[in-house]
FIDO-946462 format. One record per residue (C-alpha): x, y, z; residue in three letters. Coordinates in steps of 0.001 Angstrom, whole numbers, plus 500000, padded with zeros to 6 digits. Example, Ala and Ser with C-alpha at 12.3 -4.5 7.8 and 13.67 -1.06 7.14 Angstrom:
BEGIN
512300495500507800ALA/513670498940507140SER/
//
This chain:
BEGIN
495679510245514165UNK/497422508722516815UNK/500934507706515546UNK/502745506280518469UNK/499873503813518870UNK/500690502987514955UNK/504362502878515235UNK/503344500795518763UNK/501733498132516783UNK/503032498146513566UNK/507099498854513903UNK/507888497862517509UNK/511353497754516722UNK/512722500151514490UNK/510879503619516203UNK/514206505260515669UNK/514764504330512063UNK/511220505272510421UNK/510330507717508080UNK/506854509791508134UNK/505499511565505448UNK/501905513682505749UNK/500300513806501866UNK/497258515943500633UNK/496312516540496883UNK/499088518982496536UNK/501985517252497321UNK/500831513463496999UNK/502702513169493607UNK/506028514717495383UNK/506236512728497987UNK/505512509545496192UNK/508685510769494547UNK/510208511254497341UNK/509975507927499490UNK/510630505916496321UNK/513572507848495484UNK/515071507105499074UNK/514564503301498288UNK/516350503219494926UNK/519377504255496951UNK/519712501232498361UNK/521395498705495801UNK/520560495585497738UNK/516635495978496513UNK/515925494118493803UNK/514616496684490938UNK/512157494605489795UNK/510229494606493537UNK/510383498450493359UNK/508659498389489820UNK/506258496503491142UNK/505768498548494796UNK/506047501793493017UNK/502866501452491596UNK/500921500102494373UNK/502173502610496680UNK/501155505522494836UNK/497820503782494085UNK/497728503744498097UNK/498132506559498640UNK/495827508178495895UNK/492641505711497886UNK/493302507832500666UNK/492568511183498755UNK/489835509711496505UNK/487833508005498875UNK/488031508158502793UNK/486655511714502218UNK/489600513341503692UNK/492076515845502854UNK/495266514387504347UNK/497043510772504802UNK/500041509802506366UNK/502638507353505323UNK/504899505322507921UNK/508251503521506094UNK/511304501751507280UNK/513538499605505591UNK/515939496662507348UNK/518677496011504790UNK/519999493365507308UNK/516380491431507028UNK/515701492627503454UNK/511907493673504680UNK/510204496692503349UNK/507534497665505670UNK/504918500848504868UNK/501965501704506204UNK/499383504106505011UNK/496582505196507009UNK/493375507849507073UNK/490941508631509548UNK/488416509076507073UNK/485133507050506545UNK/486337503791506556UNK/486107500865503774UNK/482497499676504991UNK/481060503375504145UNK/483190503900501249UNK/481883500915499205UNK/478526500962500650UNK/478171504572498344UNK/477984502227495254UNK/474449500728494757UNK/475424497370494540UNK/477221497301498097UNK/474717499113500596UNK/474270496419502592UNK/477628495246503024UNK/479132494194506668UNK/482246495438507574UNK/483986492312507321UNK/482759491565503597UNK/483788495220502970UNK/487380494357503776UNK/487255490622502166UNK/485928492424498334UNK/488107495162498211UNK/491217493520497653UNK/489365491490494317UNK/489569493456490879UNK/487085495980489822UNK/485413496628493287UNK/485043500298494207UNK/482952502592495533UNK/482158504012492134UNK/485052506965492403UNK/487400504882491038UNK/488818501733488778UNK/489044499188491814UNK/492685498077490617UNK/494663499726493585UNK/494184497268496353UNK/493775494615493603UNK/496864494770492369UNK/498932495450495910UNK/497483491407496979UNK/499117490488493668UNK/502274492110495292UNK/501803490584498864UNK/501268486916496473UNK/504371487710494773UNK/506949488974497155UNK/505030490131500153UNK/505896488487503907UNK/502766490449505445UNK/499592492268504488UNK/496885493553506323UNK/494117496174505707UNK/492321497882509201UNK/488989499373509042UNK/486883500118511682UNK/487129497455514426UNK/488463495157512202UNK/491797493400510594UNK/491945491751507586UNK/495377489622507326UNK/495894488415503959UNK/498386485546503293UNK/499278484044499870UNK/495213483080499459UNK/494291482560502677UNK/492225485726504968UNK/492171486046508557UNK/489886488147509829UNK/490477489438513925UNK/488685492119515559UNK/490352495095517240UNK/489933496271520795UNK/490588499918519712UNK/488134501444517132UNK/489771502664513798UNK/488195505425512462UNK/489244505267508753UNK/491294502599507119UNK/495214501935507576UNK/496720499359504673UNK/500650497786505945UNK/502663495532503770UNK/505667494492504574UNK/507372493052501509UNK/510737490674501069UNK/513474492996498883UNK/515640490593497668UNK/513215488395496110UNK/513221489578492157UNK/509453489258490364UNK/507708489808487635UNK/506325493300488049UNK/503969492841484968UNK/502092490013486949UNK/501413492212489314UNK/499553494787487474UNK/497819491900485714UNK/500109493209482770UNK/497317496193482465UNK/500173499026482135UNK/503849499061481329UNK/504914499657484972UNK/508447498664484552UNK/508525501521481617UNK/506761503726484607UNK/509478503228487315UNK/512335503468485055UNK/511300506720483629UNK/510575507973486972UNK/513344506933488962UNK/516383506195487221UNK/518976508167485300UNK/519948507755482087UNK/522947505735483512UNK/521624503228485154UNK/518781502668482664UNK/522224501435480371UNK/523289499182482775UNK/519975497845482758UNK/520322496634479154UNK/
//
């Protein structure tokens, strides 16, 4: 995987500041734990946009493992507290979207571009999973998100409030990357975003904060 392309393209200004993380099966839960944990250190997020990123993130990252048909992923963060912008990418150089979804009977036939336009709508999947991850990470990018884009083959889909963009690559990408960069100072209803499936703001709480702070919650 070439990163300095990635970082090139995707964080042209903040090369010194970003954080990369490699993930497999073994350690994808601990360093989910991880890169959230950094973020709650910073009081000026709003708690309520970590709820809600929490669970995309680790639904991310869990894609990668499930169904590019790879072992490994990496994970690209930074965080501008002056801007209040969380940006992460997560990329594979696995199979790709196209392939993945074309293993499920009812998507064989699929282009690469409808491959990238369905996979962000509820319930699609290849068949290995649920189809919620990418479903509910657009809910995000609706609610509090500044830029989206999924990257799959030799094509970008850019996804803003309802309207898609699709542009086509000069360089090849062999497996899928997924960015988001997301406002942090916006507070939202983290329920919404998980089409109020799961009790995600139970999730993150549990996970992430003390006893302490949980008080000064309530």
């Amino acid at each position: 995987m070439n990163l300095t392309s990635l970082i090139k393209q995707y964080f042209p200004h903040s090369s010194n500041e970003i954080n990369i993380d490699v993930f497999d099966e073994k350690n994808i839960y601990d360093v989910y734990q991880r890169v959230v944990s950094v973020l709650t250190q910073y009081i000026d997020i709003e708690t309520t946009v970590l709820q809600a990123m929490s669970y995309c993130f680790y639904e991310i990252l869990d894609n990668v493992l499930t169904h590019s048909s790879k072992e490994l992923g990496t994970i690209i963060t930074h965080y501008d507290p002056q801007n209040h912008i969380l940006s992460f990418l997560v990329g594979d150089d696995g199979i790709g979207i196209q392939a993945s979804l074309s293993e499920n009977k009812q998507y064989t036939t699929i282009t690469e571009p409808e491959a990238l336009s369905i996979c962000i709508k509820d319930t699609v999947t290849d068949g290995k999973g649920m189809g919620f991850g990418l479903y509910s990470t657009s809910l995000l990018a609706r609610n509090a998100g500044l830029r989206f884009e999924i990257r799959s083959g030799k094509y970008t889909m850019k996804v803003q409030n309802d309207n898609i963009e699709f542009t086509t690559e000069l360089d090849y990408w062999q497996g899928t990357i997924v960015y988001l960069q997301l406002h942090t100072n916006k507070e939202i209803n983290p329920s919404e975003v998980v089409a109020n499936r799961t009790n995600v703001i139970a999730q993150y709480n549990e996970t992430f904060l003390n006893d302490n702070e949980l008080t000064e919650l309530w």
